[in-house]
C-alpha positions as CSV (number, residue, x, y, z in Angstrom):
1,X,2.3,-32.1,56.9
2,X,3.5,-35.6,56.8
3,X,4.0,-38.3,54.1
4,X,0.9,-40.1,55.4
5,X,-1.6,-37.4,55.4
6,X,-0.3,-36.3,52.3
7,X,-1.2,-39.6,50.9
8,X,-5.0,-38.8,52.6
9,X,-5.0,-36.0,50.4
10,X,-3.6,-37.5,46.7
11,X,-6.3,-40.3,47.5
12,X,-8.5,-37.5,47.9
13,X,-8.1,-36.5,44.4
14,X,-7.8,-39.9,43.2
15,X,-11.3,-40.3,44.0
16,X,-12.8,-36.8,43.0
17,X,-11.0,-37.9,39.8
18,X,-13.1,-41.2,39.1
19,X,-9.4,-43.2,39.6
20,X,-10.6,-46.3,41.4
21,X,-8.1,-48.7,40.7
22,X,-5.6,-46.1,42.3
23,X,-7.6,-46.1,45.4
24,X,-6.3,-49.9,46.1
25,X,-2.5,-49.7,44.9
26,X,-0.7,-48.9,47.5
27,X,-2.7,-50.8,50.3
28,X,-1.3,-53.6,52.0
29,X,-2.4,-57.0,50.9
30,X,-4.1,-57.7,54.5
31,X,-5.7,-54.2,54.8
32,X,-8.9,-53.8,56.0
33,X,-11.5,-50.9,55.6
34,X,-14.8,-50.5,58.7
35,X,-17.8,-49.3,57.2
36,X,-19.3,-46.8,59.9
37,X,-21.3,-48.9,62.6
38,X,-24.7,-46.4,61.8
39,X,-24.2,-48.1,58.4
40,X,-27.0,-50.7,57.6
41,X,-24.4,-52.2,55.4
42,X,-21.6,-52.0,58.7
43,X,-18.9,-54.8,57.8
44,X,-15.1,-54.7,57.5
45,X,-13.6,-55.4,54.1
46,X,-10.5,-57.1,53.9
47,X,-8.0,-56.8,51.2
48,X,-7.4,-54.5,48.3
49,X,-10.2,-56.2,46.1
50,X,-13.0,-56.2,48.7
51,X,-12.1,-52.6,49.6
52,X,-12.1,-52.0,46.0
53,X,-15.4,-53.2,45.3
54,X,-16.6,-51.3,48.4
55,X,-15.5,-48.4,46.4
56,X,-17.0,-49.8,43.4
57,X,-20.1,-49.9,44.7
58,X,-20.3,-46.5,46.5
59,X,-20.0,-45.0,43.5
60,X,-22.7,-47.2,41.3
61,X,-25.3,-45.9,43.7
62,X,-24.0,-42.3,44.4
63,X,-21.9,-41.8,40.9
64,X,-19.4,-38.8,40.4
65,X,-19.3,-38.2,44.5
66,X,-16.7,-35.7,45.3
67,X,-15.1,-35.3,48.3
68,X,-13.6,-32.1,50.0
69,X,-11.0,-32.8,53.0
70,X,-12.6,-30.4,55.9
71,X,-9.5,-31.3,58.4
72,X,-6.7,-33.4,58.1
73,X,-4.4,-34.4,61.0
74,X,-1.5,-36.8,61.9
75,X,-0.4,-38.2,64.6
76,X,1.9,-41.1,64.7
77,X,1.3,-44.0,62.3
78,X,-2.3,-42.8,61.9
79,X,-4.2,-40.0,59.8
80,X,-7.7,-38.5,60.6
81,X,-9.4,-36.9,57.5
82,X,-13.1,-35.2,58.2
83,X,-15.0,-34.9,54.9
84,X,-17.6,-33.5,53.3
85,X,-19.0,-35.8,50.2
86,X,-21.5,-34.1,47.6
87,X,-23.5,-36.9,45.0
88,X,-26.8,-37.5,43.0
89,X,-28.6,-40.8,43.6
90,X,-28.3,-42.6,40.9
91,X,-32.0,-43.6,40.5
92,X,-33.0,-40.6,42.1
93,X,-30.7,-37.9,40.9
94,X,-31.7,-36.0,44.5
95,X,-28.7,-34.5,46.0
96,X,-27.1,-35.5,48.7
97,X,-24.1,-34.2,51.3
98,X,-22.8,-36.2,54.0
99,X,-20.1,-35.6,56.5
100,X,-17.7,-38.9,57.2
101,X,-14.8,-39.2,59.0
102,X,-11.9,-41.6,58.6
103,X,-9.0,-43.0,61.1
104,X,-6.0,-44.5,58.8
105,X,-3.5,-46.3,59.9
106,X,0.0,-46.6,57.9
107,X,2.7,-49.0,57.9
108,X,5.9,-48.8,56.1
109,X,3.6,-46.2,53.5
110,X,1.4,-48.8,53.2
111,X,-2.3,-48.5,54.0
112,X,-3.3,-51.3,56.8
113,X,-6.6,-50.1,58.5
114,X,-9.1,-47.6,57.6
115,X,-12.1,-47.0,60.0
116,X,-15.2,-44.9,58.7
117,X,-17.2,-42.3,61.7
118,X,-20.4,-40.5,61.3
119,X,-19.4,-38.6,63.9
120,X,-16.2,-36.6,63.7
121,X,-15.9,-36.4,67.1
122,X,-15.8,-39.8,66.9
123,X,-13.3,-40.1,64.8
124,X,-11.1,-37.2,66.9
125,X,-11.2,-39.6,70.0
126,X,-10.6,-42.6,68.2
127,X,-7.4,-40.8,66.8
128,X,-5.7,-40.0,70.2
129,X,-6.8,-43.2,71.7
C-alpha cells in the first residue's frame, strides 16, 4: 500500500474521530473537493477553508458520521477509496447509510483534487481514466 492511500486511510480515522481541522492540514492551498453531481448541493469547493466548512457542515446535519473504507486502491498520483458512511439526522435522529466513493489526487503528498461518486463504478472508471 502506498504513502497516498495510506493517507486515505489516517483521514479516515481523522474523521471517525471528530478531528476536522486535521481533515484540511495537509491539502494544498489551491485544492479543490466535487461534491457528487446527484447532489442537490453539487459544487466544487476550493481551498482548505471551503473544503473545511464543507466538512463542517456535513457533520452539523448528519453529526458523529463514521466512515468504514470498503476498498481502497492506488494507482499513480491518485487514490480511490469506496465507503460506507453510518449517521443520525440531526433533527431527525433516523438513521442513515450511504455508500460514496472518492477519486484523490496527490501531489508532492499534498492533497490537490478530491471528486465525490454515488456510484462506485463510477468512481472505478474515473480512476483508470
Amino acid at each position: 500500500m502506498g504513502a497516498n492511500t495510506e493517507y486515505v486511510r489516517a483521514w479516515i480515522e481523522r474523521w471517525n474521530s471528530g478531528d476536522l481541522d486535521a481533515l484540511i492540514e495537509d491539502m494544498d492551498p489551491d485544492a479543490e473537493w466535487v461534491v457528487a453531481r446527484e447532489h442537490p448541493a453539487a459544487t466544487i469547493h476550493r481551498g482548505p477553508e471551503e473544503i473545511g466548512e464543507y466538512f463542517r457542515d456535513w457533520n452539523r446535519t448528519m453529526p458523529g458520521i463514521q466512515i468504514e473504507a470498503v476498498e481502497l486502491e492506488e494507482l499513480g498520483d491518485r487514490v480511490l477509496a469506496v465507503m460506507r458512511m453510518q449517521a443520525e439526522g440531526a433533527g431527525s435522529g433516523a438513521g442513515a447509510e450511504i455508500s460514496v466513493a472518492t477519486v484523490t489526487a496527490f501531489r508532492d503528498a499534498k492533497v490537490i483534487r478530491t471528486e465525490e461518486f454515488l456510484d462506485p463504478d463510477e468512481a472505478r472508471r474515473a480512476l483508470s481514466d
